[in-house]
N, C-alpha and C positions, 0 to 999 in steps of 0.2 A: 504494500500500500504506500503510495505516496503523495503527501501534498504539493501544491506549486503554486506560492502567492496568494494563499487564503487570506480575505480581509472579510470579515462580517462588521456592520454598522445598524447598532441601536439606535431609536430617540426616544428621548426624555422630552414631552413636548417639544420642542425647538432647539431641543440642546441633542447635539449627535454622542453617540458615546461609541468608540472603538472597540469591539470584545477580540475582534479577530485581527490582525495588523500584516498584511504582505506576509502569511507565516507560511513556513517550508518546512516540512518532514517527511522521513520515510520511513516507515518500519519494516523490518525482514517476518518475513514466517515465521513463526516460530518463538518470535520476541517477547519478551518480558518487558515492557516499557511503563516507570512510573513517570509520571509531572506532576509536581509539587507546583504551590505558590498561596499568595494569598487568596480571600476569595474575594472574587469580582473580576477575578485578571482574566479570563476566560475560560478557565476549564473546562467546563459543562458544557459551554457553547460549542467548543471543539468535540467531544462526544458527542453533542445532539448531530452536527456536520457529518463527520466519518461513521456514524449508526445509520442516516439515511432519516432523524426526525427533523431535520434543519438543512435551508440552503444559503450557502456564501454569496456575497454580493460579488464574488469578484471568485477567481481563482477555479485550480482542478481538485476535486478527489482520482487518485485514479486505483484502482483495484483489478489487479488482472488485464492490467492495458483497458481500461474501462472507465469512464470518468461518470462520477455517481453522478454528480451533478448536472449531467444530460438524459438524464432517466425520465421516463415519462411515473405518471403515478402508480400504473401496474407494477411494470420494471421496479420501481424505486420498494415498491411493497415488497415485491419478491426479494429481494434481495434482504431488508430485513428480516422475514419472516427465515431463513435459511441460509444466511451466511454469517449473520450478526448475535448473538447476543449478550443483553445490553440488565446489570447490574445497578438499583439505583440506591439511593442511600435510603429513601422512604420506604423499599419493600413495595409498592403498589400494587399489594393482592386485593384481588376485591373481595369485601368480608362476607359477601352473601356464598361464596364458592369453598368447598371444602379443600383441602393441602392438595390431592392428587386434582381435581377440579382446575384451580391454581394453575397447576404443573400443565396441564394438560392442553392448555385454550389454548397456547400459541401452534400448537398441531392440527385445531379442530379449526381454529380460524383458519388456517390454509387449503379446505373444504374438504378433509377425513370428518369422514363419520364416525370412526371409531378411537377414540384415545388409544395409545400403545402401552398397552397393560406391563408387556414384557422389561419396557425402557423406563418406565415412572418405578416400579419397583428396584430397577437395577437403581436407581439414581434414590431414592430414600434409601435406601440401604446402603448407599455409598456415604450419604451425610445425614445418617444416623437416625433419621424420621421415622423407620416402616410404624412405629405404632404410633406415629401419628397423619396418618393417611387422613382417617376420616374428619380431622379434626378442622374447626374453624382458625381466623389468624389471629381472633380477639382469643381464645384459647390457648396460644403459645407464647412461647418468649422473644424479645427481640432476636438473639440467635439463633434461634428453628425459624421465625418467619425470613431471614436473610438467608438461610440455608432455602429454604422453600424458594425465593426468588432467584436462589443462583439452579436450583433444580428446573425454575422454568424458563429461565436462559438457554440450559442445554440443553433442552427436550427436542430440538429439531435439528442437534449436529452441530451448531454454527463454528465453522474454522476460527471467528473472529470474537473475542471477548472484549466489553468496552463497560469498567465497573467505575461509577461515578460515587467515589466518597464511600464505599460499602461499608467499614466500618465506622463510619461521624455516627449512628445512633446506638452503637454495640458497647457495653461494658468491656474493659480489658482481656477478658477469658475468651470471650464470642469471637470480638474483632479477630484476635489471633489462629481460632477456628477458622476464621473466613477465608485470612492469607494464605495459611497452611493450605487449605483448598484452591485457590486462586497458585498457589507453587505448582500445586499437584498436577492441577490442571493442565501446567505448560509443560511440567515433565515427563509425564504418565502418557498425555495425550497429545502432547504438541499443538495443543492452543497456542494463539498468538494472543496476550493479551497486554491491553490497555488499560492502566491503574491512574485514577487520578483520585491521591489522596492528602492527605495532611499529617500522616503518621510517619514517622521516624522508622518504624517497623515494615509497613509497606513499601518505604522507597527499599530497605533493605534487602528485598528477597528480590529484589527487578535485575535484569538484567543491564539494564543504563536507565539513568534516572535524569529527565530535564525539568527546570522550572520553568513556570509562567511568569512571566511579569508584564503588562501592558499591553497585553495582546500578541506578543513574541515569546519563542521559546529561546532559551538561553540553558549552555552548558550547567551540569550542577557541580 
């Protein structure tokens, strides 16, 4: 994947605000990449770009010789539903669907009729949930519902991991649950993932770690 010239521009009534600045990156397969910085400097914004939930006012995504950013609405859907997925720090289960339910939408929204019975168990039983399958997300801890969210990330294969802040609402014990999983991930199965955090901890398990500042990445 690589960017080329990415600029994104907010406004604030009449006042512009730069999230994205001429930025340029590439990540290799396989990568481990954290970016740290403060918040406001564009993190998220850059995640929402390269997930395919946001377009730049300027510049390429390219993926596979392929620039997102020319994708019609189909193409750009498919592409999330099966190449992507995308880690947020709120969990965004919806509370009326149970754990496997949860797990399971981003398959059925892609027009299966039937959830992958085989895959949602492999995946509780990898991050510890099988007895809580049936359960609601008001029912669990912050640590099982972020476990449950990175479960419904990977339900449809995605080569690309893109985790926004996964630990900012986790107690010390969880958060480290999560990274340990987010390592596993890229070792076990050679995910490429994209870590934008604020922990000390998380930039350490990355394999290269850049900040943000002002809408530019800069060595760390």
């Amino acid at each position: 994947m690589e960017l080329s010239n990415v600029t994104k521009i907010y406004h604030q009534g009449n006042t512009p605000v730069v999230a994205l600045d001429h930025l340029n990156l590439k990540i290799s397969k396989g990568e481990f990449l954290a970016i740290t910085g403060k918040s406001g400097c564009g993190k998220s914004t850059l995640i929402n770009i390269i997930g395919g939930l946001d377009t730049p006012d300027q510049g390429q995504v390219m993926v596979d010789g392929e620039d997102i950013t020319q994708m019609d609405d189909h193409r750009l859907t498919l592409f999330r539903q099966k190449r992507v997925g995308i880690i947020f720090q709120f969990f965004n289960l919806l509370p009326i669907l149970s754990v496997e339910e949860n797990i399971a939408l981003p398959h059925l929204l892609m027009g299966n009729s039937n959830p992958p019975e085989a895959k949602i168990d492999r995946l509780l039983q990898e991050m510890g949930l099988s007895e809580r399958r049936h359960h609601k997300p008001h029912e669990l801890s912050g640590g099982e519902m972020q476990r449950v969210a990175i479960c419904r990330a990977l339900i449809n294969d995605p080569e690309l991991i893109l985790a926004d802040e996964p630990t900012g609402n986790l107690d010390t014990v969880s958060g480290k649950q999560v990274l340990e999983i987010l390592k596993r991930l890229k070792e076990k199965q050679g995910k490429t993932i994209l870590l934008v955090t604020h922990s000390q901890e998380g930039a350490a398990i990355a394999d290269r770690v850049l900040r943000m500042q002002d809408g530019r990445l800069l060595m760390e």
